[in-house]
MOPAC internal coordinates of N, CA, C and O (Angstrom, degrees):
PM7 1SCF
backbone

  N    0.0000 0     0.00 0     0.00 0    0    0    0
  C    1.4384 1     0.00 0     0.00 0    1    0    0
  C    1.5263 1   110.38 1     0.00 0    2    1    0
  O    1.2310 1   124.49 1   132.90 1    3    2    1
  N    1.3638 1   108.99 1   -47.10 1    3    2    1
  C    1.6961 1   114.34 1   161.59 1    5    3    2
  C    1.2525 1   115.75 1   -36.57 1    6    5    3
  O    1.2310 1   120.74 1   120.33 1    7    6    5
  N    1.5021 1   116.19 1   -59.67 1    7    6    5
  C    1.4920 1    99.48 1  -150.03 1    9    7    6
  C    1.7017 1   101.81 1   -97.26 1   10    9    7
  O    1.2310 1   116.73 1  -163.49 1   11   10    9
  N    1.5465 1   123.81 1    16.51 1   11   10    9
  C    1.4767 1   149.20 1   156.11 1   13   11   10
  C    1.5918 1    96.68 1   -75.76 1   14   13   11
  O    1.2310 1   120.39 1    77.52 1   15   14   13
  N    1.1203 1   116.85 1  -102.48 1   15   14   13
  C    1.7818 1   101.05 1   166.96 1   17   15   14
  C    1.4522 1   135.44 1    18.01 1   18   17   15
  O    1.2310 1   131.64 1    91.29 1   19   18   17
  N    1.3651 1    95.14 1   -88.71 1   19   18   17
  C    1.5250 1   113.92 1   147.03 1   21   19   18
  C    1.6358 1   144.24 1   -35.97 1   22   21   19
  O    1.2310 1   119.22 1   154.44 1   23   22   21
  N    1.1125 1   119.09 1   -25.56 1   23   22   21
  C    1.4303 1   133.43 1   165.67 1   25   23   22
  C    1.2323 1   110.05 1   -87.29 1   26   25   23
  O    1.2310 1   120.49 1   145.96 1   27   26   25
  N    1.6956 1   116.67 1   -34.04 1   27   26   25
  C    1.7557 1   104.37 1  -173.70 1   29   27   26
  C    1.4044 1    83.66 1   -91.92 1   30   29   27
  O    1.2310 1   106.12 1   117.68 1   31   30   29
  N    1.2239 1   143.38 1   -62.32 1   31   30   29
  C    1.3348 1   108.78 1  -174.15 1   33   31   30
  C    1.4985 1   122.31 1   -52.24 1   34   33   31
  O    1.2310 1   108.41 1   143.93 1   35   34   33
  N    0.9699 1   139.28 1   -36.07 1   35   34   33
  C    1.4639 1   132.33 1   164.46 1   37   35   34
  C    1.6409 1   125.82 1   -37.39 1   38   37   35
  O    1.2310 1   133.72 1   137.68 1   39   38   37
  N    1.6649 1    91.09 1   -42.32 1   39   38   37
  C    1.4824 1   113.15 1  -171.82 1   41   39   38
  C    1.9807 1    98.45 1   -81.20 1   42   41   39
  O    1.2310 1   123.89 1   136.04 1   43   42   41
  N    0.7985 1   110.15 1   -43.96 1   43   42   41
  C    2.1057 1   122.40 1   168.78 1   45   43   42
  C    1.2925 1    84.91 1   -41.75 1   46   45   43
  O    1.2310 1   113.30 1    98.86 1   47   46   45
  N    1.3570 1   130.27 1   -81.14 1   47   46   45
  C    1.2651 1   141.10 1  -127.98 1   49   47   46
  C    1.7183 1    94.98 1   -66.53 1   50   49   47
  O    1.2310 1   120.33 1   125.12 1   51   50   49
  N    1.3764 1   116.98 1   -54.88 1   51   50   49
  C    1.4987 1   121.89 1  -166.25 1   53   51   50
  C    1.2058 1   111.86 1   -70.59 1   54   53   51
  O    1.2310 1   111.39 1   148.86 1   55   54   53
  N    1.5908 1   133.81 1   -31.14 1   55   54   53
  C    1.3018 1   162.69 1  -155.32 1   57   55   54
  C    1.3945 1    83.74 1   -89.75 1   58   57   55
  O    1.2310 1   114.68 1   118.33 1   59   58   57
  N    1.4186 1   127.68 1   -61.67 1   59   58   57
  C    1.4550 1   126.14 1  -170.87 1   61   59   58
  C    1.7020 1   107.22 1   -73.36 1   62   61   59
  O    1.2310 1   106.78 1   145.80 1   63   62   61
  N    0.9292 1   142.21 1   -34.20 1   63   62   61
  C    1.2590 1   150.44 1   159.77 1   65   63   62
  C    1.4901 1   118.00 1   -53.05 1   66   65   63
  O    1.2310 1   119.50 1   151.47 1   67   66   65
  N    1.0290 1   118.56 1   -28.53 1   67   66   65
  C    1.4424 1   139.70 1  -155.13 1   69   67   66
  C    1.8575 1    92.33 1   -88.95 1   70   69   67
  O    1.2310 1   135.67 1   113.29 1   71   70   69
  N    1.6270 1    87.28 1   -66.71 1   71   70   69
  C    1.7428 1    94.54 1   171.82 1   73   71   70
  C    1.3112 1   124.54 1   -83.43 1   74   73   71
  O    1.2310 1   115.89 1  -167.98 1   75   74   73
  N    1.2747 1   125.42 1    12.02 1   75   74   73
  C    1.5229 1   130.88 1   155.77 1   77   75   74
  C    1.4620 1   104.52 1   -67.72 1   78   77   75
  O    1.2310 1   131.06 1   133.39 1   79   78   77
  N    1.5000 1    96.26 1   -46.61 1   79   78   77
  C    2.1578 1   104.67 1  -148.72 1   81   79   78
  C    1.7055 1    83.32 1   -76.19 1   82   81   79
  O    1.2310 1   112.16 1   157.63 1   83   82   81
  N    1.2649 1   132.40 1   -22.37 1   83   82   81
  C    1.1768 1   122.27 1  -172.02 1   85   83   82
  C    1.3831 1   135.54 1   -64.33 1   86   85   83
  O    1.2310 1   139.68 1   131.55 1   87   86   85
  N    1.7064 1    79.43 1   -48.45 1   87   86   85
  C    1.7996 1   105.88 1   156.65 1   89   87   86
  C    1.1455 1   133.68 1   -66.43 1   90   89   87
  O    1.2310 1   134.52 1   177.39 1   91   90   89
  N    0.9575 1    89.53 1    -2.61 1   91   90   89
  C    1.9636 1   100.92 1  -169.07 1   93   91   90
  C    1.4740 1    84.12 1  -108.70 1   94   93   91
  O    1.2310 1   103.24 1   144.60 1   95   94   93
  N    1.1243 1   148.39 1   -35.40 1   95   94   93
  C    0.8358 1   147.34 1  -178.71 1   97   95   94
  C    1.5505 1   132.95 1   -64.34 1   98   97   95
  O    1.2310 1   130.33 1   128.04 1   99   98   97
  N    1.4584 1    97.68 1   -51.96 1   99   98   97
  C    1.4587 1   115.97 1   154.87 1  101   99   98
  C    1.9068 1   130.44 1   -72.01 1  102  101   99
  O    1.2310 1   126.49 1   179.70 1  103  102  101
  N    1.2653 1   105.13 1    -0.30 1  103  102  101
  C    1.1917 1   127.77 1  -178.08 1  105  103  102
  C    1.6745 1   109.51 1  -105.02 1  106  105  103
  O    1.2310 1   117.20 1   149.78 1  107  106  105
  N    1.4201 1   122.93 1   -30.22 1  107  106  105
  C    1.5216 1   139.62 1   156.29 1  109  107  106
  C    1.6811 1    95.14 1   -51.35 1  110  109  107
  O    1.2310 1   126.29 1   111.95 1  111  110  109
  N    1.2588 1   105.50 1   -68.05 1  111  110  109
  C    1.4937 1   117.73 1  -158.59 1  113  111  110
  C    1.3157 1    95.04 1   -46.02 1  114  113  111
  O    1.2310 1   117.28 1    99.33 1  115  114  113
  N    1.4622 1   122.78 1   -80.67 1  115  114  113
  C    1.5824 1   139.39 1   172.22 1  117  115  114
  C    1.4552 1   111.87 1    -4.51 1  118  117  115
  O    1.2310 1   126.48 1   117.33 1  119  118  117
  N    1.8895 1   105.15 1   -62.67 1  119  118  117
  C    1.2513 1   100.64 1   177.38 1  121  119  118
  C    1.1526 1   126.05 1   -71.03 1  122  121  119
  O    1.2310 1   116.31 1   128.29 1  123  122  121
  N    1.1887 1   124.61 1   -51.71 1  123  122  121
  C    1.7598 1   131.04 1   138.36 1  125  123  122
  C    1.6800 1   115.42 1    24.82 1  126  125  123
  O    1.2310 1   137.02 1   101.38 1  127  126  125
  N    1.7840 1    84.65 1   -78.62 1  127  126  125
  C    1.4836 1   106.10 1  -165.32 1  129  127  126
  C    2.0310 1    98.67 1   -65.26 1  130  129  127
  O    1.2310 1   125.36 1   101.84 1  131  130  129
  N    1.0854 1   107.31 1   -78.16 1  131  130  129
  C    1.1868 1   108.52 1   159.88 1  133  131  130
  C    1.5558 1   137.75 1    -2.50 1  134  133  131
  O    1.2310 1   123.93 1   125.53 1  135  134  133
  N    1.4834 1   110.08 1   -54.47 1  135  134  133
  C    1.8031 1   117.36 1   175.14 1  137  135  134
  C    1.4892 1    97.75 1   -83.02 1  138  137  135
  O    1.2310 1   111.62 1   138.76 1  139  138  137
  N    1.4961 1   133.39 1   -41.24 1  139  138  137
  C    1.0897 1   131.49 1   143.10 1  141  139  138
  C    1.2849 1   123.75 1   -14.27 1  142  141  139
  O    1.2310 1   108.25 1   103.98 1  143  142  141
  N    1.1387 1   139.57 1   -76.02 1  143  142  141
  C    1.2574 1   150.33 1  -166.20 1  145  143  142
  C    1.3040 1    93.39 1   -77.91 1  146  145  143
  O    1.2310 1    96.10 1   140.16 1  147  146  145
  N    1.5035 1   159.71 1   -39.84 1  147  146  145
  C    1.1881 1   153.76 1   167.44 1  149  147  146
  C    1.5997 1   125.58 1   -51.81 1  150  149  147
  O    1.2310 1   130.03 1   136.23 1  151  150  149
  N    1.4924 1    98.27 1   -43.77 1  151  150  149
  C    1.3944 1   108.26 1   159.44 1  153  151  150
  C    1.1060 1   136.52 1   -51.75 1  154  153  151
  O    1.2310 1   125.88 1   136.30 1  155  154  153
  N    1.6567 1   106.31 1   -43.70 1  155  154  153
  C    1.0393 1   106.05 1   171.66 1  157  155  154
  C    1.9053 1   125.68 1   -98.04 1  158  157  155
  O    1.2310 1   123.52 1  -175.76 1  159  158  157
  N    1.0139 1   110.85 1     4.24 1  159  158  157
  C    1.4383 1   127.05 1   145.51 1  161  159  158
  C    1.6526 1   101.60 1   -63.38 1  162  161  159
  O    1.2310 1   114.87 1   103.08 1  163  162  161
  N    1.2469 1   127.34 1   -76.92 1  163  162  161
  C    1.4195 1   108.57 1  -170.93 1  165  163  162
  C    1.5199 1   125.97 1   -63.87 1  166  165  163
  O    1.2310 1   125.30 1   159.22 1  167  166  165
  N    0.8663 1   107.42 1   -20.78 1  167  166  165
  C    1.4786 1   112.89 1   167.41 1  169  167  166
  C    1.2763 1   108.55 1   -59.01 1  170  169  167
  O    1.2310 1   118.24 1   129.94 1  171  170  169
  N    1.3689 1   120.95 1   -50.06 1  171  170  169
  C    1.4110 1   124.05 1   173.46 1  173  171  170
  C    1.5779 1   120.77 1   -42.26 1  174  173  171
  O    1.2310 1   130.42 1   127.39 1  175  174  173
  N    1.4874 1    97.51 1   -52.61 1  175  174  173
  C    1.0109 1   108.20 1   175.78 1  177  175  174
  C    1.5693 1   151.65 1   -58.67 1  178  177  175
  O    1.2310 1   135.21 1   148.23 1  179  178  177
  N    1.4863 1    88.18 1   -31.77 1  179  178  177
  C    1.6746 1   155.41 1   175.24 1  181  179  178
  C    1.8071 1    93.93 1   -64.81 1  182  181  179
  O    1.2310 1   120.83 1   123.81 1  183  182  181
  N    1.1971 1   116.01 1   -56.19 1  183  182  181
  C    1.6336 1   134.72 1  -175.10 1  185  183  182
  C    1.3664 1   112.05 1   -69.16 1  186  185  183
  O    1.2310 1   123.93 1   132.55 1  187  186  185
  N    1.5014 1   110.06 1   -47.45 1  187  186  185
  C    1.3919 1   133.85 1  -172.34 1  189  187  186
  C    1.3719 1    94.96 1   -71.25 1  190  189  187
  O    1.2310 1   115.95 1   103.64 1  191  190  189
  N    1.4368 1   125.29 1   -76.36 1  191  190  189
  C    1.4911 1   113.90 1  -175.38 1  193  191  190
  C    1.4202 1   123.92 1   -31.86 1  194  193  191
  O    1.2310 1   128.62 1   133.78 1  195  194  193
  N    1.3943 1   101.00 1   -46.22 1  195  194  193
  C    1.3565 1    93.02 1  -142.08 1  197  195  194
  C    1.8658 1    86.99 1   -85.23 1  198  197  195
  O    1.2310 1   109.69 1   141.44 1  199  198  197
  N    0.9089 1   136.95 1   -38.56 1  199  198  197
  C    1.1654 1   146.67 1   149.61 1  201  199  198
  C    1.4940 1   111.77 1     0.03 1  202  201  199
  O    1.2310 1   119.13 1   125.75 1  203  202  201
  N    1.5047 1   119.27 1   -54.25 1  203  202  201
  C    1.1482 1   144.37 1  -150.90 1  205  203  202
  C    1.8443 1    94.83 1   -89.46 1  206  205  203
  O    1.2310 1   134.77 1   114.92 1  207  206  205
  N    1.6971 1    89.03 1   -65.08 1  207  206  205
  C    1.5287 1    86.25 1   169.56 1  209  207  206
  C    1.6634 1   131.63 1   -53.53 1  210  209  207
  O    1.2310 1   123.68 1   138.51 1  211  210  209
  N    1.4394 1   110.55 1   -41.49 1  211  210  209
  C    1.5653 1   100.13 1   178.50 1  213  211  210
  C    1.5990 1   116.46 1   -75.21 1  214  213  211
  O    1.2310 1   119.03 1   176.42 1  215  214  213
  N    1.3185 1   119.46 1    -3.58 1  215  214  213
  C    1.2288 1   135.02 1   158.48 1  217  215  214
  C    1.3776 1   120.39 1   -53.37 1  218  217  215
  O    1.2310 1   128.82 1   111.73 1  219  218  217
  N    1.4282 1   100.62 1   -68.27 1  219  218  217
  C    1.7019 1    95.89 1   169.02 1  221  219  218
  C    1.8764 1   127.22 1   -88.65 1  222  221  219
  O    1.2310 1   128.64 1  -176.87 1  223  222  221
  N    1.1449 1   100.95 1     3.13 1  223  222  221
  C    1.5719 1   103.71 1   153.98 1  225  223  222
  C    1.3898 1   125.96 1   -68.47 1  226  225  223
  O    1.2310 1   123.38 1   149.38 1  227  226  225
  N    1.4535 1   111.12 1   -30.62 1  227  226  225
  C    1.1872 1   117.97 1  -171.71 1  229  227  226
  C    1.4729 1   116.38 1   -92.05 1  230  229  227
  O    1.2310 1   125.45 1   157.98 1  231  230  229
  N    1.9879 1   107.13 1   -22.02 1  231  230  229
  C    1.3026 1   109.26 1   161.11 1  233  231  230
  C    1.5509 1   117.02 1   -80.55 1  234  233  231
  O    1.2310 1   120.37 1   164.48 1  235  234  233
  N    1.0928 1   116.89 1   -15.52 1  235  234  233
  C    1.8487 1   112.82 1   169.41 1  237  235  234
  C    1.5314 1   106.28 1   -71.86 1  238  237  235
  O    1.2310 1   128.41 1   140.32 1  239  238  237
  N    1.3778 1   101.40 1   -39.68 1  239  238  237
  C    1.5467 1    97.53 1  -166.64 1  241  239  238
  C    1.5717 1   107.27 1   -78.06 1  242  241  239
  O    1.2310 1   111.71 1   163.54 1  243  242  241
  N    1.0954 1   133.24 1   -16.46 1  243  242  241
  C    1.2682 1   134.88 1   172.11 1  245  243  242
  C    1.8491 1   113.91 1   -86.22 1  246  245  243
  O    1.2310 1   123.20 1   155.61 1  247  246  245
  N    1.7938 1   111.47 1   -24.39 1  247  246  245
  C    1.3269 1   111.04 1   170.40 1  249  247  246
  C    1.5641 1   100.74 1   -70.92 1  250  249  247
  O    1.2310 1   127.13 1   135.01 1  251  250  249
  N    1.0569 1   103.89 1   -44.99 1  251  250  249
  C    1.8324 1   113.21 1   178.96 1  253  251  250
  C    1.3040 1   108.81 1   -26.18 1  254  253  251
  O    1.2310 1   131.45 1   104.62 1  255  254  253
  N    1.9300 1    95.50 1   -75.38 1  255  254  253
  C    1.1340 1   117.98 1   174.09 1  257  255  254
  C    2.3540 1   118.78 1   -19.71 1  258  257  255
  O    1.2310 1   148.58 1   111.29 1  259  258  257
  N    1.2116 1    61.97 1   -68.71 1  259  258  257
  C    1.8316 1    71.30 1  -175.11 1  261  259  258
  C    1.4622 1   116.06 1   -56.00 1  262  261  259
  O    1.2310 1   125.05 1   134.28 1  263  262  261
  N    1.4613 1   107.91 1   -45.72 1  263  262  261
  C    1.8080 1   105.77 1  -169.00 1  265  263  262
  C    1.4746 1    92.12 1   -58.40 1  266  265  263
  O    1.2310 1   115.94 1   134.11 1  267  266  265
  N    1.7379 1   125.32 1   -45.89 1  267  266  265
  C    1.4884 1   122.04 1  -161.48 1  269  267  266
  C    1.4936 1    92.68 1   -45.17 1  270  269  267
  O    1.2310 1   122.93 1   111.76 1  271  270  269
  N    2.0038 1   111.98 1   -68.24 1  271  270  269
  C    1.4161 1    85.58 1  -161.24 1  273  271  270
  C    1.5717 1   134.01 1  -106.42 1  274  273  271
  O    1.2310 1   128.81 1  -142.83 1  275  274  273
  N    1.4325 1   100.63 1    37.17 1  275  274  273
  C    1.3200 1   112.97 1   158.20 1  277  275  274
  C    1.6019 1   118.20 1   -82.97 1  278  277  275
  O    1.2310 1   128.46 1   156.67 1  279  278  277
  N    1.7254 1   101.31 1   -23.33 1  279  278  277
  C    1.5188 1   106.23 1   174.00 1  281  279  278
  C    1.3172 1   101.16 1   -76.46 1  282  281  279
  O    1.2310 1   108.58 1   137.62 1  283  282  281
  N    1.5199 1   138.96 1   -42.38 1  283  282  281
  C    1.2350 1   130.70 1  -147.88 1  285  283  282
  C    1.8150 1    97.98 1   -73.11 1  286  285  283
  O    1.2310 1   127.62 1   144.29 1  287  286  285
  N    1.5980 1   102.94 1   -35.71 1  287  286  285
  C    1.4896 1   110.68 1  -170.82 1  289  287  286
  C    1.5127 1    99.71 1   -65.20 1  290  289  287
  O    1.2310 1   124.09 1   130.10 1  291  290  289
  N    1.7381 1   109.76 1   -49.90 1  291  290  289
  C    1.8038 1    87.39 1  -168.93 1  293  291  290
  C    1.9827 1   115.81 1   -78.25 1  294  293  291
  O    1.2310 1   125.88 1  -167.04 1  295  294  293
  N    1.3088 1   106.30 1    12.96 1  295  294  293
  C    1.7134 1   122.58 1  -176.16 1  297  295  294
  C    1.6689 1    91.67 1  -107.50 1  298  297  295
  O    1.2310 1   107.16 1   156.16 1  299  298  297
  N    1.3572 1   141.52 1   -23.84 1  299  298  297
  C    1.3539 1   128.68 1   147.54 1  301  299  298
  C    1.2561 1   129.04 1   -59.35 1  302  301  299
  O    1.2310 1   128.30 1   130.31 1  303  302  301
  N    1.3285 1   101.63 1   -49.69 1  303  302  301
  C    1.7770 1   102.01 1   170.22 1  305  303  302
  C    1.0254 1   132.01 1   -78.73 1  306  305  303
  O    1.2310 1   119.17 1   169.09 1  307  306  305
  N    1.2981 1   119.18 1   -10.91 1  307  306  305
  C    1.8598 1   128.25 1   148.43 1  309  307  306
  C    1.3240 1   113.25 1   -63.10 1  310  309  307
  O    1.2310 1   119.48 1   141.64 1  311  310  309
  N    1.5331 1   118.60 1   -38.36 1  311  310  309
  C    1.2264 1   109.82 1  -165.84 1  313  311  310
  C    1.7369 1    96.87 1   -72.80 1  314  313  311
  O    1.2310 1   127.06 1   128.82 1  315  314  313
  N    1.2459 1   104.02 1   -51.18 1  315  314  313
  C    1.5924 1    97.06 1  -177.38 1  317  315  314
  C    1.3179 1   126.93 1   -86.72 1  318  317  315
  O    1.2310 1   111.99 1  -142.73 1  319  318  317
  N    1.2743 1   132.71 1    37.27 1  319  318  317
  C    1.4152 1   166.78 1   168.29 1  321  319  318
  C    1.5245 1    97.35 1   -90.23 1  322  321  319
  O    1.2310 1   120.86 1   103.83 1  323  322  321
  N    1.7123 1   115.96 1   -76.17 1  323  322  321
  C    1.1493 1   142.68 1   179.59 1  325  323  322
  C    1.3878 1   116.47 1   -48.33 1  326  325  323
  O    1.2310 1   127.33 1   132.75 1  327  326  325
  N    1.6092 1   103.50 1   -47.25 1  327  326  325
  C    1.9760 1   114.84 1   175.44 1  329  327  326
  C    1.6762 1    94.21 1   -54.20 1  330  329  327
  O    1.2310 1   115.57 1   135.06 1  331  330  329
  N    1.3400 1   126.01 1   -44.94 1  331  330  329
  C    1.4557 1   129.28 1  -137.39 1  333  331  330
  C    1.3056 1    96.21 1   -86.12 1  334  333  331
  O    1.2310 1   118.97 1   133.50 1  335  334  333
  N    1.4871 1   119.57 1   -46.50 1  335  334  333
  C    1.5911 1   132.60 1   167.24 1  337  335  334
  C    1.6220 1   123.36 1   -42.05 1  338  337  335
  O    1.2310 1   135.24 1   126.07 1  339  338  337
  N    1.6835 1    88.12 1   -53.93 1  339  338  337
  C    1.3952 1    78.57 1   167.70 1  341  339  338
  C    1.1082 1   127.61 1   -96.51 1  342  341  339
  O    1.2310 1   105.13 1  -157.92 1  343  342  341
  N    1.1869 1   145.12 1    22.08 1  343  342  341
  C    1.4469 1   161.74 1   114.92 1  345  343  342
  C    1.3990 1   120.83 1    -5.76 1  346  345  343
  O    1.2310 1   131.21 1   104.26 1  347  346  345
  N    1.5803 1    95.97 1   -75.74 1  347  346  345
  C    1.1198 1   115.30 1   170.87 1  349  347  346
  C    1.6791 1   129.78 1   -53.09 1  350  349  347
  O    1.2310 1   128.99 1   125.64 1  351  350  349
  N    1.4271 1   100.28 1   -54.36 1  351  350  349
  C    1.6031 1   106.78 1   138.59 1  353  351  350
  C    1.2964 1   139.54 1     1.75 1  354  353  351
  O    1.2310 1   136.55 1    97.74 1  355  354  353
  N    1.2351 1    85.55 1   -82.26 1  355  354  353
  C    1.8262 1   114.96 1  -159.93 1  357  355  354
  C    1.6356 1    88.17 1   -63.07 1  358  357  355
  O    1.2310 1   123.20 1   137.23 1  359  358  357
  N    1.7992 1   111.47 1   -42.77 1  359  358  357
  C    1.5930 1   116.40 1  -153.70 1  361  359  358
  C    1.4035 1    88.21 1   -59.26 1  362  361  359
  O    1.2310 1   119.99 1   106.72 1  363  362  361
  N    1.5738 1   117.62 1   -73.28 1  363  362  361
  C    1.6180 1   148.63 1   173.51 1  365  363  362
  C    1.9449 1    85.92 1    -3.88 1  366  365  363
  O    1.2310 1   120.26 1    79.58 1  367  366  365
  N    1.3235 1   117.10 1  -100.42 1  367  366  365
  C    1.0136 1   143.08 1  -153.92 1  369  367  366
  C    1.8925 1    83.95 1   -43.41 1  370  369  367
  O    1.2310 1   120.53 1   120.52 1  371  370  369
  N    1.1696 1   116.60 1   -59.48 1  371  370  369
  C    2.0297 1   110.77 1  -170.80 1  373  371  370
  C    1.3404 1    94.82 1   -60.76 1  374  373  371
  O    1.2310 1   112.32 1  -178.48 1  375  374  373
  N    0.9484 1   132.10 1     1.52 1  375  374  373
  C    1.4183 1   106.18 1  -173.03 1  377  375  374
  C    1.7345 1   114.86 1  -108.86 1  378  377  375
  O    1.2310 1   137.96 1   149.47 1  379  378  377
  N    1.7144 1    82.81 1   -30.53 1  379  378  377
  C    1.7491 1   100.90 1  -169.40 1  381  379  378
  C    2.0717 1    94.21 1   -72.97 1  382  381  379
  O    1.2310 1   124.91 1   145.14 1  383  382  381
  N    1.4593 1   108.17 1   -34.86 1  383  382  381
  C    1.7864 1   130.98 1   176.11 1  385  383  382
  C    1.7433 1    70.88 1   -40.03 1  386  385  383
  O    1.2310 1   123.40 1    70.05 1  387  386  385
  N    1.4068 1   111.09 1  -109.95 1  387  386  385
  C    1.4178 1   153.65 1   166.74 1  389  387  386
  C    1.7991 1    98.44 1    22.32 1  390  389  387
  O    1.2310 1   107.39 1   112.45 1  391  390  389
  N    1.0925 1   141.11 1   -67.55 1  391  390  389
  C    1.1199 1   173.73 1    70.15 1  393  391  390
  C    1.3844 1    99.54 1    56.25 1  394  393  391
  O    1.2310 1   127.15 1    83.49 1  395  394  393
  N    1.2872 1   103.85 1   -96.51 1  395  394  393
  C    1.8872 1    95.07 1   163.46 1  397  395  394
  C    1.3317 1   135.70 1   -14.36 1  398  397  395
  O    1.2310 1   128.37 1   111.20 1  399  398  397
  N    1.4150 1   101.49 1   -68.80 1  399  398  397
  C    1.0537 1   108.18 1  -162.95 1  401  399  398
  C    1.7296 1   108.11 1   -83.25 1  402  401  399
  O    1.2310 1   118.63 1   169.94 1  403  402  401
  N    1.3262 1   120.22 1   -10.06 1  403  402  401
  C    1.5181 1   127.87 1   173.17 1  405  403  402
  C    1.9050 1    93.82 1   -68.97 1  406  405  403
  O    1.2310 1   118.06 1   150.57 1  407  406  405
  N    1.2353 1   121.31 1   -29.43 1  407  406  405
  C    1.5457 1   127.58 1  -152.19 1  409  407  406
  C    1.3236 1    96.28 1   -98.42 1  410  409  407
  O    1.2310 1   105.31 1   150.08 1  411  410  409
  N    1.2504 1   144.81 1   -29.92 1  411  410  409
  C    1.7588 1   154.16 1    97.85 1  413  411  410
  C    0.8743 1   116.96 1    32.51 1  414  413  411
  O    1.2310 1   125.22 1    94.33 1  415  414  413
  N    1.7744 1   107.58 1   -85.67 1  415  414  413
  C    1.4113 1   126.09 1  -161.11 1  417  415  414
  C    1.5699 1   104.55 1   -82.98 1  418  417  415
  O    1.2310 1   115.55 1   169.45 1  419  418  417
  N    1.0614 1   126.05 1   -10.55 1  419  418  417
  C    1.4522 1   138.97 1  -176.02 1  421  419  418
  C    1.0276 1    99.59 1   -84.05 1  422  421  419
  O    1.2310 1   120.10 1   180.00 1  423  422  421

């Protein structure tokens, strides 16, 4: 009868061990699955951002783009506004020189 005793508790004991390691087992998995599924949520997310960001880098850099050469265009046509001015100038002044010195020699 003792050593009957003894076997079902032996047999409890492994049976209970058996379905511990099982659970524990399926509870690994769970978490497993779980950080899994997080990862790949942030990755998503991770994708999405950055997505978002090279999106609007590329719209600054293209607003950029434009002010540069809408500035460069209205900094050309000053400059040659300015060339033309003083052109005129330079002529003005040789002529008024020019003039003089005809009023001089006279």
């Amino acid at each position: 009868m003792k050593a009957i005793l003894i076997a079902v508790v032996a047999a409890t004991l492994t049976v209970g061990t058996a379905v511990c390691a099982q659970d524990l087992t399926q509870d690994v998995k769970k978490g497993a699955d779980k950080t899994a599924d997080v990862t790949k949520d942030t990755s998503k997310d991770v994708a999405h951002g950055t997505k978002k960001a090279a999106t609007k880098t590329a719209d600054v850099t293209k607003d950029t783009s434009k002010d540069v050469a809408h500035g460069t265009t209205n900094a050309a046509t000053k400059t040659g506004k300015a060339v033309g001015t003083a052109g005129k100038d330079t002529g003005k002044a040789v002529k008024t020189g020019t003039d003089k010195t005809v009023d001089t020699v006279k």
